[in-house]
N, C-alpha and C positions, 0 to 999 in steps of 0.2 A: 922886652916881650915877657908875658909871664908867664907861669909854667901850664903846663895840659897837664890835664888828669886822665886817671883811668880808674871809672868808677869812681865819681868824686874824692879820690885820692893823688896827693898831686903825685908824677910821677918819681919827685927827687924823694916822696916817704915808700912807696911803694915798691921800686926797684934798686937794686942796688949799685948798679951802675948809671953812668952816665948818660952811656947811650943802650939802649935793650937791642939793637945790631950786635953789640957785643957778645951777646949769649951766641948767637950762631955757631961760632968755633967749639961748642961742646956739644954742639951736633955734627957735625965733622962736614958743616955747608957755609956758602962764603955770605959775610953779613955786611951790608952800609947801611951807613945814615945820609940821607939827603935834608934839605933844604924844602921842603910840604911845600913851601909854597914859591916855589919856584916849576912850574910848569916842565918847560924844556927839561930842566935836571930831572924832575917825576918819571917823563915818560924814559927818558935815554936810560937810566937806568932799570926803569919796568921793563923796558923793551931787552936790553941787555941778561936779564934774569929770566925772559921770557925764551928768549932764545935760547942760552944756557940749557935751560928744563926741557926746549925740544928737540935739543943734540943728541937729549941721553944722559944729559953730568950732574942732576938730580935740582934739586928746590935750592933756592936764594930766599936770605931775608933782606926785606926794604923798610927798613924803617924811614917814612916819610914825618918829620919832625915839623908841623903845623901849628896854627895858632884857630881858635874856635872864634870865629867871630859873633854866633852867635849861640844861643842856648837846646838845648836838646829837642825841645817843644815848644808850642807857644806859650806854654803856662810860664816856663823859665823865666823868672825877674833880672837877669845877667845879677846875680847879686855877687860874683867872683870877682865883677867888672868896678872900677872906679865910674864914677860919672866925670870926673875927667878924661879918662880914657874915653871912654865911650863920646866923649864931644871930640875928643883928638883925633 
């Protein structure tokens, strides 16, 4: 799968970890990574963080680690995309 951007920057130039759940522990709150496109993992852990924030034990990070299938607007040419991929 190839990499997501943020801000047409792919994320491995832009951040310096692995996973941006990581930074969480230097705000002194608990951070994962999940699986974007896995559904059931999305919600059980949104839900889980949701709950969390309304016990009282403050904000979670979720980073939901996705793949774009398609482009921002219609103008978008997928030009990040191979035209093999995109037949695959």
């Amino acid at each position: 799968m190839p990499y997501v951007t943020l801000n047409a920057v792919p994320v491995e130039v832009g951040v310096p970890t692995q996973h941006i759940a990581d930074r969480a522990s230097a705000y002194g709150i608990p951070g994962v990574t999940v699986d974007g496109n896995d559904l059931l993992e999305v919600y059980t852990t949104a839900a889980a963080a949701v709950k969390r924030a309304r016990m009282g034990a403050g904000p979670s990070l979720v980073e939901a680690k996705t793949y774009r299938w398609r482009g921002h607007s219609k103008s978008n040419r997928n030009l990040y995309r191979s035209q093999e991929e995109i037949q695959a």
